[in-house]
Backbone bond lengths (Angstrom), bond angles and torsions (degrees), N, CA, C in turn:
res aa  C-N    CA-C-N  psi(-1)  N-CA   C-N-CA  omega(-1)  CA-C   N-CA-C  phi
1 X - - - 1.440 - - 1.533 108.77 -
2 X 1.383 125.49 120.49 1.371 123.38 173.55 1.570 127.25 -70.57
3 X 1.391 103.74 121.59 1.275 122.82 -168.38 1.803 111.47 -69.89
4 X 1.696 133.38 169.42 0.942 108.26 171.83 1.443 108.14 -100.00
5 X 1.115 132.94 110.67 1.282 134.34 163.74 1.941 134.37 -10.92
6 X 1.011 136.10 67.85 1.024 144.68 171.67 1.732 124.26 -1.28
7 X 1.559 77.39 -72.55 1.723 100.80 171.46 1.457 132.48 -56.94
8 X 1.477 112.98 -27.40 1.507 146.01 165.61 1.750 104.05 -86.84
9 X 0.766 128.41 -61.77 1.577 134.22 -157.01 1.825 113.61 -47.89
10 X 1.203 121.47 -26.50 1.238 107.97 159.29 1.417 123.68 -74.48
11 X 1.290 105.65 135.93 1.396 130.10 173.91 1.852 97.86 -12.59
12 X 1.374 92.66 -69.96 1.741 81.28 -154.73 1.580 126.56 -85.64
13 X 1.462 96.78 6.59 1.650 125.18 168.66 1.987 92.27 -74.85
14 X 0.996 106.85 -81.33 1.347 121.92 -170.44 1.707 99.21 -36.97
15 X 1.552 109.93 -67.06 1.845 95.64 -178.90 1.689 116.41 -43.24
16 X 1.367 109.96 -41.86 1.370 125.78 -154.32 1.935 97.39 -78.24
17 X 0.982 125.77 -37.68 1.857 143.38 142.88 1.488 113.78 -35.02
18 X 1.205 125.67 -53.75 1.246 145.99 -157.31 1.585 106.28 -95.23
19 X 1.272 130.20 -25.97 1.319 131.02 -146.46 1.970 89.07 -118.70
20 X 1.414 107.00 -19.59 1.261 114.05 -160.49 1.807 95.47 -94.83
21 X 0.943 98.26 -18.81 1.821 99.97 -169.56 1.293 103.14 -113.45
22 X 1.662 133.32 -8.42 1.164 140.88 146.45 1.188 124.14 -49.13
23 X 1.292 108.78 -47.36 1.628 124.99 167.64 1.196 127.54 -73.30
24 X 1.581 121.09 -12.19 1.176 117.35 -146.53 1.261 139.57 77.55
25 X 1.151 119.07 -4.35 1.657 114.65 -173.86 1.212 116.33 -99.17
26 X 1.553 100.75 85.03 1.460 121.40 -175.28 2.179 113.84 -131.03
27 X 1.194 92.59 158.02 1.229 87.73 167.26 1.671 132.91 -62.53
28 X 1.214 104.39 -20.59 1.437 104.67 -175.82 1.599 130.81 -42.88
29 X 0.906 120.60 -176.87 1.278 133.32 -159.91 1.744 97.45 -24.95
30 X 1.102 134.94 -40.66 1.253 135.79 -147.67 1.560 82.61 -143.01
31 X 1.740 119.44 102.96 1.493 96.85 164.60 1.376 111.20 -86.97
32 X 1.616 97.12 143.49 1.903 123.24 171.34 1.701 88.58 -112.72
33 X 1.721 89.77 159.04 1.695 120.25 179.79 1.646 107.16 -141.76
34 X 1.216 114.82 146.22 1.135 126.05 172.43 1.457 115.31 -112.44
35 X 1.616 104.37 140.57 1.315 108.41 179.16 1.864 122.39 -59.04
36 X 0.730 114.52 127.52 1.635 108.01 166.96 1.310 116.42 -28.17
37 X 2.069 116.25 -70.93 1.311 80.36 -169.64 1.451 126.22 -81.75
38 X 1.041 99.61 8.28 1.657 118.20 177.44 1.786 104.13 -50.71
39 X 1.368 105.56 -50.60 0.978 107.13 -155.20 2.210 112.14 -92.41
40 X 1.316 84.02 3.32 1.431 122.27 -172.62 1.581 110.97 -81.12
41 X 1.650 103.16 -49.34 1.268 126.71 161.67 1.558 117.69 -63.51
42 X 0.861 113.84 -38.40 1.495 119.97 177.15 1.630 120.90 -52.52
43 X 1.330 95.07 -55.29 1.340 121.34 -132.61 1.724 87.15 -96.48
44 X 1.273 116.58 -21.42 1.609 140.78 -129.97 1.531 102.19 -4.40
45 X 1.298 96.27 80.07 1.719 109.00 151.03 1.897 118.22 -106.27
46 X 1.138 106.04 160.15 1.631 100.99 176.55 1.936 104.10 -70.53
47 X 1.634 99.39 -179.21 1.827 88.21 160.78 1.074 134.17 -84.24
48 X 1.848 96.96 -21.61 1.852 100.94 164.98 1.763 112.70 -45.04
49 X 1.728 95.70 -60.23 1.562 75.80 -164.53 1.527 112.54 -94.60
50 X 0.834 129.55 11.75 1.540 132.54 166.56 1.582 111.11 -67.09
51 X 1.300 108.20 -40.27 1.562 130.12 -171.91 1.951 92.95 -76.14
52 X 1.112 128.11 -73.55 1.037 116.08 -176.11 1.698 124.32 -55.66
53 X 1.249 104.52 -26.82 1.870 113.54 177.57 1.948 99.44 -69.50
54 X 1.242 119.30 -40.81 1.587 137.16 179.71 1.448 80.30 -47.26
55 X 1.287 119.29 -79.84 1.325 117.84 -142.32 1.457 108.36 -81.96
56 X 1.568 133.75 -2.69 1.149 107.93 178.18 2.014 98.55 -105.93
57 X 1.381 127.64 14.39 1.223 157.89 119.37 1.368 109.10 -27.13
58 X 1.198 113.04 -73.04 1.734 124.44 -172.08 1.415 120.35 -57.74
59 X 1.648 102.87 -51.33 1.458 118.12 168.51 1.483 131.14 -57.68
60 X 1.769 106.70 -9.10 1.443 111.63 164.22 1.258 95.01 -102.80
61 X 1.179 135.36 -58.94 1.835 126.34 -175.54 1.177 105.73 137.93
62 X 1.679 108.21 35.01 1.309 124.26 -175.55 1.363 131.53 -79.58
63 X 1.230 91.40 -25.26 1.520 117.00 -170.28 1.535 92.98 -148.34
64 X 1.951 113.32 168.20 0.957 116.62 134.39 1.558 123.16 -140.90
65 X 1.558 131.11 137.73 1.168 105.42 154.12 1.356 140.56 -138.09
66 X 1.454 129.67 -174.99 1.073 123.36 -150.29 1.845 105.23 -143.87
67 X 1.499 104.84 132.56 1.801 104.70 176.97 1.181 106.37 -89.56
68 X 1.779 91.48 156.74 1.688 85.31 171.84 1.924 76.71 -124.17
69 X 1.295 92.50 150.92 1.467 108.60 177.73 1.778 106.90 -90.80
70 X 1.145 88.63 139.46 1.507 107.06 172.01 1.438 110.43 -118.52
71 X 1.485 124.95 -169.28 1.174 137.67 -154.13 1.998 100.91 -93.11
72 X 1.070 104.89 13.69 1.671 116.59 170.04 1.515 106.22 157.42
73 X 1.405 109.59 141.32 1.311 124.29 178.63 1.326 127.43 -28.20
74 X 1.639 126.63 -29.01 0.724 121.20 -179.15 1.684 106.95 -76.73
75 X 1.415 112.09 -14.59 1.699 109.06 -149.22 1.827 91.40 -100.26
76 X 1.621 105.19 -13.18 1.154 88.77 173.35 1.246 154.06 -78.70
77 X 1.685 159.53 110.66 1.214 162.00 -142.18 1.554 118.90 -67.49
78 X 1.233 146.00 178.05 1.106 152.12 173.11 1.660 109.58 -169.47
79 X 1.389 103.02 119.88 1.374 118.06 -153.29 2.070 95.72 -117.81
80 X 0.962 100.71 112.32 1.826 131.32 178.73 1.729 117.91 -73.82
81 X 1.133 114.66 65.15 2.122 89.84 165.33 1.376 112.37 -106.59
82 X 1.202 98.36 160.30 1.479 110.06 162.97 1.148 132.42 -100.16
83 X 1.060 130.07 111.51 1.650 142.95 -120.99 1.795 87.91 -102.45
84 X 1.495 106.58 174.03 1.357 96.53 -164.78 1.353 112.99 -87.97
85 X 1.579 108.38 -4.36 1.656 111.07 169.48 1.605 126.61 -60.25
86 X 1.546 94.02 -34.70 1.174 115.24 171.90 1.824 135.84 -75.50
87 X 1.795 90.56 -31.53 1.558 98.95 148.56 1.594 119.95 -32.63
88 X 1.866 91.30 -71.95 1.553 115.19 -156.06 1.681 94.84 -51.62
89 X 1.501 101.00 -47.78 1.865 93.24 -163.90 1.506 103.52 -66.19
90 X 1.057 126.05 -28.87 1.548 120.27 170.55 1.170 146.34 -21.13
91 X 1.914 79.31 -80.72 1.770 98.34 158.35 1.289 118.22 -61.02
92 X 1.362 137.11 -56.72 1.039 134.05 164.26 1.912 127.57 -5.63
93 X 1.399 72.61 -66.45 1.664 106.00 -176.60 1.997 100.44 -49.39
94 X 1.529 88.44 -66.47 1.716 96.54 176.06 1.390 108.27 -49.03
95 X 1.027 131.75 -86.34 1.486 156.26 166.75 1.933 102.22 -7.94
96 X 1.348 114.83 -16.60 1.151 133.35 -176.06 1.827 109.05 -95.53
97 X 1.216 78.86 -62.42 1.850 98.74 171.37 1.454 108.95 -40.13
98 X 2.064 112.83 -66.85 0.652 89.24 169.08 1.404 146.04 -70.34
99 X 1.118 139.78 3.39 1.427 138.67 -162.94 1.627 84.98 -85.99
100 X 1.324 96.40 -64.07 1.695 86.33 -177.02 1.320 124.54 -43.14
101 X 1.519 122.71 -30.87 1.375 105.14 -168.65 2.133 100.33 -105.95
102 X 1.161 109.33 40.77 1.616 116.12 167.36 1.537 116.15 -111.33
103 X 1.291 89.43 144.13 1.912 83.65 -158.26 1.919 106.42 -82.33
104 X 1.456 99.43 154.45 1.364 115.83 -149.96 1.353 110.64 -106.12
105 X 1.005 126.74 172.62 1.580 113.35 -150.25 2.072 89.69 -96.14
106 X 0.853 155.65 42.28 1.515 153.57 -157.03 1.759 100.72 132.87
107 X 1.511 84.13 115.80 2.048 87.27 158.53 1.366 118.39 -86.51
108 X 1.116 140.56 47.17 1.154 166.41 122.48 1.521 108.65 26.03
């Protein structure tokens, strides 16, 4: 039975999960990456907290990402996927949601 995922379950874990596999930017067969602020825009979080939700993402193996340096910090990129661990916990996660939200045999 799929559990709800912890690590995913806040709001802005879950958009930032959701927005990444919408796009494609996953490891699968062909890995795609999404730009930061791309994904910044999406999600509309600031970079403080987008940056900290990334990384507590990263620290399970949820995501990964990677800079590409440019000609000064500001010019440089940061590229977002969601790795296939992070797939699996996803669906899961959803697949959880839904069970919870299907109606039950007694409201009990």
């Amino acid at each position: 039975m799929p559990l709800i995922d912890p690590v995913i379950h806040p709001l802005n874990r879950l958009k930032i999960c959701a927005a990444l596999r919408a796009a494609g930017a996953t490891e699968g067969d062909v890995r795609r990456e999404m730009r930061f602020a791309r994904l910044r825009e999406i999600t509309e979080l600031s970079d403080a907290t987008l940056s900290k939700q990334l990384s507590a993402l990263e620290e399970h193996g949820y995501i990964t990402r990677f800079r590409e340096y440019g000609s000064s910090r500001a010019k440089d990129t940061v590229w977002v996927t969601l790795t296939r661990a992070g797939e699996k916990a996803l669906d899961g996660h959803l697949d959880a949601l839904k069970r919870y939200a299907e109606p039950h045999d007694s409201p009990d």
